[in-house]
KEKE-3310 file (N, C-alpha, C; in steps of 0.2 Angstrom, whole numbers, plus 5000, padded with zeros to 4 digits):
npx = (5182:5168:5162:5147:5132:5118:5102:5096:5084:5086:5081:5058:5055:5067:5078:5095:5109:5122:5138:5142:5151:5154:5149:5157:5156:5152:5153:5142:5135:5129:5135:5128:5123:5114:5101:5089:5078:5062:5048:5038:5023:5015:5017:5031:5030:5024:5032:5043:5039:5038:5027:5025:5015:5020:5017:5022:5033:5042:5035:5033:5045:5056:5064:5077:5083:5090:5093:5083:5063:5059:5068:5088:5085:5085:5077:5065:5062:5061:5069:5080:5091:5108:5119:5133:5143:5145:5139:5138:5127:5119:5130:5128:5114:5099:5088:5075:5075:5071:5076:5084:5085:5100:5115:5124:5124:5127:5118:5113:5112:5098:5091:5088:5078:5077:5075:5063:5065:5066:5056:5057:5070:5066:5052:5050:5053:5039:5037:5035:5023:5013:5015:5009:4996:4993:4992:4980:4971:4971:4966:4956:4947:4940:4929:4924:4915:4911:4907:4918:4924:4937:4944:4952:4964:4979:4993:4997:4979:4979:4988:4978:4967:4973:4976:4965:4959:4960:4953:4941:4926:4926:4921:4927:4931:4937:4938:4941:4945:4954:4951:4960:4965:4956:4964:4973:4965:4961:4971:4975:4964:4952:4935:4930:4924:4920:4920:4907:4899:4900:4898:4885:4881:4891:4898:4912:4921:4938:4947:4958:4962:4967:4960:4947:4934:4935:4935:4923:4916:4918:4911:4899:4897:4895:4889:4874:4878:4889:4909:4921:4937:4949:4964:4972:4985:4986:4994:4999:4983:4970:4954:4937:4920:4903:4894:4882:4871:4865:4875:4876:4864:4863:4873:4889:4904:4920:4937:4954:4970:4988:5001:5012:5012:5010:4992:4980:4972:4980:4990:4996:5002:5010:5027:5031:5043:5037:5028:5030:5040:5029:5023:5032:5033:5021:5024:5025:5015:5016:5005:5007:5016:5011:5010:5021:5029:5033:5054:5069:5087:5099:5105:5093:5085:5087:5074:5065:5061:5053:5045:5038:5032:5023:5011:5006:5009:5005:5008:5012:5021:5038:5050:5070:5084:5100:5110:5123:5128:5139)
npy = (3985:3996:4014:4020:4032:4032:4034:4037:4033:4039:4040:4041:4053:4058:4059:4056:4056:4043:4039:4022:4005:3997:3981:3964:3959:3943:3929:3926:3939:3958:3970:3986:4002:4015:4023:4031:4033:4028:4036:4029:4033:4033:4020:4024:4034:4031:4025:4034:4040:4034:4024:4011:3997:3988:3973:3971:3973:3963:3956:3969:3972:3976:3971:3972:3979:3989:3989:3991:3992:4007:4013:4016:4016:4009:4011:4006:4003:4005:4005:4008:4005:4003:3989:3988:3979:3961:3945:3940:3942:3952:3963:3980:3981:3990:3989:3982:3981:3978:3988:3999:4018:4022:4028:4015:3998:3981:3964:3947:3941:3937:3945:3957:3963:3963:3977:3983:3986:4001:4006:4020:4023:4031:4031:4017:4017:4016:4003:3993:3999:3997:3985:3980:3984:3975:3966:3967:3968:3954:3948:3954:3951:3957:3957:3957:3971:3977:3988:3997:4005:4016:4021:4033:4042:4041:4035:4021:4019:4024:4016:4006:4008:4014:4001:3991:3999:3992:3983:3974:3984:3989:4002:4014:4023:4035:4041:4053:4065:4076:4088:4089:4079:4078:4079:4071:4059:4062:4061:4046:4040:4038:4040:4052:4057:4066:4061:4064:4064:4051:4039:4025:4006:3999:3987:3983:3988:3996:4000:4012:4021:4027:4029:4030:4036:4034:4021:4019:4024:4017:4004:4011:4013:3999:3987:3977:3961:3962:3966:3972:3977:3980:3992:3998:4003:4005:4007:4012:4018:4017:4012:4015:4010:4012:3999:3994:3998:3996:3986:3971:3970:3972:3959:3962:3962:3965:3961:3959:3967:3962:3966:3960:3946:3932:3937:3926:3919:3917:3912:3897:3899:3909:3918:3929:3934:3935:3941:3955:3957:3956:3969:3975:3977:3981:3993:3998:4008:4026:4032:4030:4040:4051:4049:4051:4065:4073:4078:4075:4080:4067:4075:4080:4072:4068:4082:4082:4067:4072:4083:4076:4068:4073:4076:4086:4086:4087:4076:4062:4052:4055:4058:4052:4058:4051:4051:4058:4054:4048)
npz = (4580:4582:4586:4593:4591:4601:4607:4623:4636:4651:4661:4667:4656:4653:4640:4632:4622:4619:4617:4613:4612:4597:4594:4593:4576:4571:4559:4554:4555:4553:4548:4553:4547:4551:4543:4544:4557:4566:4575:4583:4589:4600:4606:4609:4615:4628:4633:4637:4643:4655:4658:4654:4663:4679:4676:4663:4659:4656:4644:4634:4630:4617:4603:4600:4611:4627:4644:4656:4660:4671:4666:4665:4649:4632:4621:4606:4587:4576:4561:4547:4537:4530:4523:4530:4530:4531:4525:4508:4500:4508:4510:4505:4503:4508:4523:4535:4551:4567:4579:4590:4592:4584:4579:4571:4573:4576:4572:4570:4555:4551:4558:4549:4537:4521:4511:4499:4480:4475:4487:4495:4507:4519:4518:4521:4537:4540:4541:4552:4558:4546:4547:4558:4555:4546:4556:4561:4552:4549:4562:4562:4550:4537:4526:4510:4501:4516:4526:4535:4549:4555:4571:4576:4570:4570:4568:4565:4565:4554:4544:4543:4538:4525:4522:4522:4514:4503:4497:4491:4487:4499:4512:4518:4532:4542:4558:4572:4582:4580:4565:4557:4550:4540:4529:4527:4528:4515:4507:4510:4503:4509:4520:4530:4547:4561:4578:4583:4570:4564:4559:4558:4562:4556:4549:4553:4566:4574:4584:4587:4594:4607:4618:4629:4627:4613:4611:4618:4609:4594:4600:4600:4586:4581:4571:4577:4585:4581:4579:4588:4586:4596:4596:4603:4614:4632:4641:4657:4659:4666:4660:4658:4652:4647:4650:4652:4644:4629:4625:4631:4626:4613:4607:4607:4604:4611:4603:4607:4597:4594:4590:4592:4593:4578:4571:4577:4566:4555:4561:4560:4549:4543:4546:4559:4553:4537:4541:4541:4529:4519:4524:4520:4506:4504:4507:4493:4490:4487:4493:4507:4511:4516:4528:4533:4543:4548:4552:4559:4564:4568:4582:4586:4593:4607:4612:4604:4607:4619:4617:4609:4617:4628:4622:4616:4602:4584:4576:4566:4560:4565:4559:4560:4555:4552:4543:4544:4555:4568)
capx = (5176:5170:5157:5141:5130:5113:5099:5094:5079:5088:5073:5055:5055:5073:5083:5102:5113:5125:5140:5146:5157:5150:5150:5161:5154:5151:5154:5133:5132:5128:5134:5119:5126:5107:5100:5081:5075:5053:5046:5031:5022:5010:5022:5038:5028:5024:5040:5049:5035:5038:5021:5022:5016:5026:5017:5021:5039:5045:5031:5034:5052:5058:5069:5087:5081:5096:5092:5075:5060:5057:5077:5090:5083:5087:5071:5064:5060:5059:5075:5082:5098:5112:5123:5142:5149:5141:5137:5138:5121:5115:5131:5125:5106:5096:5088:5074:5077:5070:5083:5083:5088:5105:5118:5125:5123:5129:5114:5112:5109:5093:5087:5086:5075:5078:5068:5060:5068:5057:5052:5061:5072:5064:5046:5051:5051:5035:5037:5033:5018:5009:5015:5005:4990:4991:4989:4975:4964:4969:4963:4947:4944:4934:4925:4923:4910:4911:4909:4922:4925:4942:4944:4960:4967:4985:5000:4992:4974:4979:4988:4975:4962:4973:4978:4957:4955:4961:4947:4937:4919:4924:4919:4932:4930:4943:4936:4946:4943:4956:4949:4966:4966:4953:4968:4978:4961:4962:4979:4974:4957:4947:4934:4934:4920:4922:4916:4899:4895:4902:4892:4883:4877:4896:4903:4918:4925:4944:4948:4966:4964:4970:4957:4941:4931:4936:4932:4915:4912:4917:4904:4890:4896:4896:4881:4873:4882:4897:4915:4924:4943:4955:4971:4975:4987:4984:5001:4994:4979:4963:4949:4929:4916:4897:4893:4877:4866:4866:4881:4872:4857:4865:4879:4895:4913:4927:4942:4961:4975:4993:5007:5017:5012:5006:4986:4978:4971:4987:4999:5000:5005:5012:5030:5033:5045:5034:5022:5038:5039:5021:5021:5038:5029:5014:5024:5027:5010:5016:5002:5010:5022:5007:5011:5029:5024:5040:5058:5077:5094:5095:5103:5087:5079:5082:5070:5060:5055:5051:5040:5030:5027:5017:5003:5002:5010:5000:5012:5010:5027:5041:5057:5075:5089:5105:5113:5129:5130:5146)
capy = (3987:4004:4017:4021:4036:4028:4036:4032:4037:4040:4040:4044:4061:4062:4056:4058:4053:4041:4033:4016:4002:3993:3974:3960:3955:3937:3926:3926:3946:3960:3978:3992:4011:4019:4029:4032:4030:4031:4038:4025:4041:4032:4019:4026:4040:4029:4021:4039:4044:4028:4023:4005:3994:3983:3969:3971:3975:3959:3956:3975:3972:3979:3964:3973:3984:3988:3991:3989:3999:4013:4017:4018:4009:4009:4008:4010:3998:4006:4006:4009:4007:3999:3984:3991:3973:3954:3941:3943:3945:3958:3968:3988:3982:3995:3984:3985:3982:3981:3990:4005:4023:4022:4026:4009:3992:3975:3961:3943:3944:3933:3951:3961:3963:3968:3984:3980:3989:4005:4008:4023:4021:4036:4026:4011:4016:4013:3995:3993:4002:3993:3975:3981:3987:3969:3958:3968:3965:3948:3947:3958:3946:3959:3954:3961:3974:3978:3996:3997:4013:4016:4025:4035:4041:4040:4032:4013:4018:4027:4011:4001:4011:4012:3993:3988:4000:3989:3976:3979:3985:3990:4008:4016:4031:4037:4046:4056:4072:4082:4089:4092:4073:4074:4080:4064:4052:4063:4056:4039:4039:4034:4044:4056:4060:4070:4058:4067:4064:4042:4034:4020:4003:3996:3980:3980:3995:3994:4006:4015:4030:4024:4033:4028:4037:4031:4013:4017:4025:4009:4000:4012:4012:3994:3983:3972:3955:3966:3964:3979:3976:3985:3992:4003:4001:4012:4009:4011:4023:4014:4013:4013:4010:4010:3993:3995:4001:3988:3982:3966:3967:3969:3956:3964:3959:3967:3956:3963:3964:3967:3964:3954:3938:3932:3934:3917:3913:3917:3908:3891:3897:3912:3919:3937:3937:3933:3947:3960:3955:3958:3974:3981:3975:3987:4000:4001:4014:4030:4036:4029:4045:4056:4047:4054:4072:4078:4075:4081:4077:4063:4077:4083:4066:4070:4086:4080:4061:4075:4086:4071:4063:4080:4074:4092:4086:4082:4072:4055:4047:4061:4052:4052:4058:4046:4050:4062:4052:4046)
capz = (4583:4583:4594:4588:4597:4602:4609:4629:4641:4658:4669:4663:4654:4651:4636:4630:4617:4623:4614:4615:4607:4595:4596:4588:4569:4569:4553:4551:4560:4547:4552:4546:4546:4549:4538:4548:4560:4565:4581:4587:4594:4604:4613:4613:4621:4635:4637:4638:4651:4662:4660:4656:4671:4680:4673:4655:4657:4649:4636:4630:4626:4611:4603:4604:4619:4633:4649:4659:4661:4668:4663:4660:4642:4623:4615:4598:4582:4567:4561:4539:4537:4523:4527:4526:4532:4531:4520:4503:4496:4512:4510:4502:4503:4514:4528:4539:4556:4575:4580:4591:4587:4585:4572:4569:4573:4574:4573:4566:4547:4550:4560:4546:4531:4514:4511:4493:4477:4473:4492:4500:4513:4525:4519:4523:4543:4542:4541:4558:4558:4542:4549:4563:4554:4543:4560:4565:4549:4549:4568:4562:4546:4536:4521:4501:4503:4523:4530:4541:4554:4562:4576:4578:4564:4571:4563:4566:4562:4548:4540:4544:4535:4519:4521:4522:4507:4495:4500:4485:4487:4505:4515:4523:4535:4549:4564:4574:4586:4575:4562:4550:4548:4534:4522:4528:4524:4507:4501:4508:4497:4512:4519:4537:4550:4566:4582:4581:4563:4564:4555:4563:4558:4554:4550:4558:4568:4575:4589:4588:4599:4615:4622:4632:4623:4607:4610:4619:4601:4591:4605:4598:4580:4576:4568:4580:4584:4578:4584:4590:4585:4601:4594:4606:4620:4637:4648:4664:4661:4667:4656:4661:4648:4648:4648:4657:4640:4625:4625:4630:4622:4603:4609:4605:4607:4610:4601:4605:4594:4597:4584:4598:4590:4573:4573:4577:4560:4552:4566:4559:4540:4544:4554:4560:4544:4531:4540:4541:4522:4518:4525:4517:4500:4503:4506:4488:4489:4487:4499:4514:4511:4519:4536:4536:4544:4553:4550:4562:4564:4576:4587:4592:4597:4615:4613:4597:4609:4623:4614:4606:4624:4628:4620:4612:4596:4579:4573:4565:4562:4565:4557:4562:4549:4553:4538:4545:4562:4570)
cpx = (5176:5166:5151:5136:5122:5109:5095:5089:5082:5084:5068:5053:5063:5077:5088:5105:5118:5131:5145:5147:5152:5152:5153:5155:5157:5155:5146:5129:5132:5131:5130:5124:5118:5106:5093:5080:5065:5053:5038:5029:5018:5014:5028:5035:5026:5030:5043:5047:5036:5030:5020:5022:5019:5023:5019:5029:5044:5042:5032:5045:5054:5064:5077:5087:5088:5093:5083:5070:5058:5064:5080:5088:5083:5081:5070:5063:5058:5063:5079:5089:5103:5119:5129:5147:5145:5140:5135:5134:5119:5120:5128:5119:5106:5090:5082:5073:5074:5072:5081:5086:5097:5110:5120:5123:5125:5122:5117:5109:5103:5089:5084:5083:5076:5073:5067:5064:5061:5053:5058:5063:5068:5056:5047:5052:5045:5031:5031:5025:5012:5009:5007:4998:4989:4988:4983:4971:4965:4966:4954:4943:4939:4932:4926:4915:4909:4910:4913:4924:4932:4943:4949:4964:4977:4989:4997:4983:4973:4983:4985:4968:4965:4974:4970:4953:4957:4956:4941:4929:4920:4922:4923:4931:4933:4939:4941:4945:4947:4955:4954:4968:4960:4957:4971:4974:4961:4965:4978:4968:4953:4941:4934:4924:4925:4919:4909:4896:4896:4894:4889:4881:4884:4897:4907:4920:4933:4945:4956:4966:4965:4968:4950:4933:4930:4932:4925:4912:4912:4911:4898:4888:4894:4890:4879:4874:4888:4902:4918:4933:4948:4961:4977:4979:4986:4990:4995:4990:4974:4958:4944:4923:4909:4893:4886:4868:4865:4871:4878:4867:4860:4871:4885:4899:4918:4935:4950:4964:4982:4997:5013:5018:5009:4998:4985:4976:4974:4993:5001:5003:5009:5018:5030:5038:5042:5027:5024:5036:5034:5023:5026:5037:5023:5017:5029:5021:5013:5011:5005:5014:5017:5008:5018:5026:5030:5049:5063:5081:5093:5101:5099:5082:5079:5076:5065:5055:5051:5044:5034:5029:5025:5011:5003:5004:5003:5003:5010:5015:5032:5049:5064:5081:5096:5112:5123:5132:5134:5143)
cpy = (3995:4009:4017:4027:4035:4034:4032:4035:4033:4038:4044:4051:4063:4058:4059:4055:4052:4037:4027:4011:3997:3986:3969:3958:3947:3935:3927:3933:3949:3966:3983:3997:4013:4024:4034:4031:4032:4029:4033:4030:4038:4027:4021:4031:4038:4026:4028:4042:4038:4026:4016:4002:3989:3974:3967:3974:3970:3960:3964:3976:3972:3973:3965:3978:3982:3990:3986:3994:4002:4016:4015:4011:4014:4007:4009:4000:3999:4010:4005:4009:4001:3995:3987:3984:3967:3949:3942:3948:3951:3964:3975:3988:3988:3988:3987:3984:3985:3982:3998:4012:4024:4022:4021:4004:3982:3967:3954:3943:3942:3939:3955:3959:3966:3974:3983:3988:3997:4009:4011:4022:4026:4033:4020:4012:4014:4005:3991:3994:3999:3987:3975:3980:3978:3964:3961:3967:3958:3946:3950:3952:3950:3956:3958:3963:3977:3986:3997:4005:4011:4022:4028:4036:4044:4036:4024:4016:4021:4020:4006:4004:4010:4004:3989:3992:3994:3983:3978:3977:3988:3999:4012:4021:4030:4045:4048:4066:4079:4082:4090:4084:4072:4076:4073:4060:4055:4060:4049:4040:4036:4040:4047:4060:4062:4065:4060:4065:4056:4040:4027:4013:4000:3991:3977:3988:3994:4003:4005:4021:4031:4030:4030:4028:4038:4025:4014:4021:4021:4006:4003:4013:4005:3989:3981:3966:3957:3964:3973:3975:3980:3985:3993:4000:4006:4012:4007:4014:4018:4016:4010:4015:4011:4005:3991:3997:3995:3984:3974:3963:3967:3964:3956:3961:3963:3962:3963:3960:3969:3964:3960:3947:3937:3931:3926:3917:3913:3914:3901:3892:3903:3915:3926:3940:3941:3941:3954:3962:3958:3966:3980:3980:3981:3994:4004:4009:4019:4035:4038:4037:4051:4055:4050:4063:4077:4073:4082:4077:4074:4070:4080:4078:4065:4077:4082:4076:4066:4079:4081:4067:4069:4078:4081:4092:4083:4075:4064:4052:4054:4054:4056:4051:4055:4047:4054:4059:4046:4037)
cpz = (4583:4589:4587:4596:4596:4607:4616:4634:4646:4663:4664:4664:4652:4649:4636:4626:4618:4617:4615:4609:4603:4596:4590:4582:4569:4563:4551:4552:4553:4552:4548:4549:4546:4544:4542:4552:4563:4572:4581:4591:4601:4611:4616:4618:4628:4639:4638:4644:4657:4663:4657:4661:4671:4678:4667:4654:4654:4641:4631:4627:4622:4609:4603:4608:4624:4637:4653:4659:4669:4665:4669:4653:4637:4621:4609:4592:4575:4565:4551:4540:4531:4528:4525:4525:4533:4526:4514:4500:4502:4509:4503:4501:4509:4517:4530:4545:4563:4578:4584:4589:4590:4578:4569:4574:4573:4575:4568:4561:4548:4554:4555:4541:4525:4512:4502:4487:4475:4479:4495:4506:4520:4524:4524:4534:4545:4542:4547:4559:4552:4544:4555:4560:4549:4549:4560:4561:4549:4556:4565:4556:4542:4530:4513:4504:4509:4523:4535:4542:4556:4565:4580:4573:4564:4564:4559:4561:4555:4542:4540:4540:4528:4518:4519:4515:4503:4495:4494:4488:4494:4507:4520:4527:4542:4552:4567:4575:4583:4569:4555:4547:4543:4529:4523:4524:4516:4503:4503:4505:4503:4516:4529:4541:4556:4572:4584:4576:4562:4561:4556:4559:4555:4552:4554:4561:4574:4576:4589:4590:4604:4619:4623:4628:4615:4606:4612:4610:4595:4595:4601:4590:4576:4574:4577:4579:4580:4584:4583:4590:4589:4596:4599:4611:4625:4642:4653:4666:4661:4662:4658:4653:4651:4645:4651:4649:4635:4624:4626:4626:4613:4604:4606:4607:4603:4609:4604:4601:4594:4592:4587:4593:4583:4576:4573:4571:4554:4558:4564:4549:4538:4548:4553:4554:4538:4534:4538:4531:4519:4518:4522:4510:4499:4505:4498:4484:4491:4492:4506:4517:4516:4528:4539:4538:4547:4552:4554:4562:4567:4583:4592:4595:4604:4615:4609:4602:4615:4623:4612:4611:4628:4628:4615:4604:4590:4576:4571:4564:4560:4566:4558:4555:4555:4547:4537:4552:4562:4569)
residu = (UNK:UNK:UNK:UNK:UNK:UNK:UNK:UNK:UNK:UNK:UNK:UNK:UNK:UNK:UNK:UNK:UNK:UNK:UNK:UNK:UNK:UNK:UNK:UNK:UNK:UNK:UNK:UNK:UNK:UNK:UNK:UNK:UNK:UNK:UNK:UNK:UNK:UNK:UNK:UNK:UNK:UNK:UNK:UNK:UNK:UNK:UNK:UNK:UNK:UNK:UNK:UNK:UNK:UNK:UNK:UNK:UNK:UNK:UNK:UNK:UNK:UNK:UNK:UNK:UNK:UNK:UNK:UNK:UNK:UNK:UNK:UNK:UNK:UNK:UNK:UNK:UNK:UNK:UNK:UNK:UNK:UNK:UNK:UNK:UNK:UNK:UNK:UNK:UNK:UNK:UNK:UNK:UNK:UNK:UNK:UNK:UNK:UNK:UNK:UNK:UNK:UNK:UNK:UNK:UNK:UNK:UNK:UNK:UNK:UNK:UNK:UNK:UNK:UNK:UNK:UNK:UNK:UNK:UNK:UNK:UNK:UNK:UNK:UNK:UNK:UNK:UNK:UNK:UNK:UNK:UNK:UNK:UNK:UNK:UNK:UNK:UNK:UNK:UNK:UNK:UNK:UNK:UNK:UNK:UNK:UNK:UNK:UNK:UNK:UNK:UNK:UNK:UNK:UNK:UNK:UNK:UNK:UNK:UNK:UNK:UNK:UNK:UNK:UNK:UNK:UNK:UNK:UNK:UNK:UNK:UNK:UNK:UNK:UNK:UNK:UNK:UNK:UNK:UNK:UNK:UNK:UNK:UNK:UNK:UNK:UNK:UNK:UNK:UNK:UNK:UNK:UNK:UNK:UNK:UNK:UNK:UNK:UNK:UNK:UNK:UNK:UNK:UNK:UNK:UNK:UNK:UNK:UNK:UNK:UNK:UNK:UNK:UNK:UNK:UNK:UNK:UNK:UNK:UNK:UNK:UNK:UNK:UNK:UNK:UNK:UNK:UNK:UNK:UNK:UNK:UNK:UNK:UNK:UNK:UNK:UNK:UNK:UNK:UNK:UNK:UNK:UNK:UNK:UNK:UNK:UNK:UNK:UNK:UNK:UNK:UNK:UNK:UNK:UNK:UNK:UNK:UNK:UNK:UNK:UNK:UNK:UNK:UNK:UNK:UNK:UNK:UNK:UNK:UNK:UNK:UNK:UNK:UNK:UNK:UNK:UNK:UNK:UNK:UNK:UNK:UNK:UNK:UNK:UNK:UNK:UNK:UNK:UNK:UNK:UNK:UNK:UNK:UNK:UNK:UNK:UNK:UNK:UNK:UNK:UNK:UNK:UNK:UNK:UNK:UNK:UNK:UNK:UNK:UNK:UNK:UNK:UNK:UNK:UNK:UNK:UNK:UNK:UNK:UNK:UNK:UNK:UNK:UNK:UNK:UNK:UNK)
# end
């Protein structure tokens, strides 16, 4: 057995780098050495502010999560790293792993995923973040030819935009109140309005701004008899629409979709693997590389997750080096 120095939010608002023993290696267990780790800006940001609500404190559980929420808790899930010890064929693959930030690891081999030959391991945190962005077009179902708006051109809407480009014949355009995120839709090849200029008259429109007034701008982007795809998650912030105007008369629908479970019309042929899979496959697009935007040692990841639960960061995925740690 050894230690390993793991990353913990105390109480919300206050991280620390904490080390502790690691656990016995089974005969079927793998041991990872990290290499990366990736900031989910939008949930871990609520999980370090304590702002999931007490209903959603199991279903939000992170699958090797320690503690409880609001803390002391080991969160995180978007975890790179190479196997040093385990069963043949895993040992010196690079992995990728629901796994929180923490230098090492001991899990069952059947946790980890082989990270595809050709796909950088510091890419490759974006695993998480594309697996995501796949349930939510198979939830959305768009079509060959579609015009599709998203809304939020974060880390999520941002691999949801290139993932729906490749739909050939389709229309891609990411909205989003910051203006610096038309160089980001450049490198993905898709195109960039300001919520003002959204272009109306949609196919499908898929809200990832975990903002109120995002999603009521999906509601007035999307055709008539359109489906409005939620991504967003809001913790415990209330949200009020204006559902008082046509929202009935053109009869809209708002669908959610959350990466917890395979979508419904991929859950009987489909497992959480095979979606993992998928999406560590697509991140053979060197585009992807636009979403990595910020990069520290992991001893700044108490400051680093503190700054990015602010709100004042632009940051789209601000990844964690592992690479000299204990």
């Amino acid at each position: 057995m050894g230690e390993a120095v793991a990353f913990w939010i105390d109480e919300p608002g206050v991280g620390a780098l904490r080390r502790g023993q690691l656990a016995q290696r089974g005969d079927d267990d793998v041991l990872v050495r990290t290499s990366w780790t990736g900031i989910s800006r939008g949930t871990e940001a609520s999980v370090f502010g304590g702002h999931v609500p007490t209903s959603e404190h199991e279903r939000m559980r992170a699958p090797f999560q320690e503690g409880d929420f609001p803390g002391p808790v080991k969160y995180g899930y978007l975890n790179v790293g190479v196997v040093e010890d385990g069963p043949e064929p895993l040992r010196g693959r690079t992995v990728f792993t629901l796994f929180p930030h923490q230098s090492a690891f001991v899990v069952p081999s059947d946790a980890v995923v082989p990270v595809p030959d050709g796909v950088p391991a510091r890419r490759a945190v974006l695993a998480g973040a594309v697996e995501t962005a796949v349930n939510v077009l198979w939830d959305a179902g768009p079509l060959v030819g579609d015009r599709i708006t998203v809304v939020g051109a974060g880390m999520i809407g941002c691999c949801v935009a290139r993932v729906a480009r490749g739909i050939p014949g389709v229309d891609v355009v990411l909205v989003d109140v910051d203006t610096s995120r038309r160089a980001i839709a450049d490198r993905l090849g898709v195109g960039f309005a300001e919520p003002g200029d959204a272009p109306p008259d949609r196919d499908l429109v898929v809200n990832t701004s975990g903002s109120q007034a995002g999603l009521q701008l999906a509601l007035e982007s999307v055709v008539t008899d359109g489906e409005v795809v939620e991504a967003s998650w809001y913790g415990d912030r209330p949200v009020t629409l204006a559902l008082g105007a046509d929202f009935h008369s053109r009869r809209l629908t708002i669908r959610s979709s959350q990466v917890g479970a395979v979508a419904r019309r991929r859950r009987g042929t489909r497992t959480t693997r095979d979606r993992l899979t998928l999406a560590l496959d697509l991140l053979h697009d060197e585009a992807f590389d636009a979403l990595l935007t910020g990069r520290s040692p992991w001893t700044d990841l108490p400051a680093v997750m503190a700054e990015l639960a602010t709100g004042r960061s632009t940051e789209l995925c601000h990844t964690i080096d592992w690479t000299d740690a204990p």
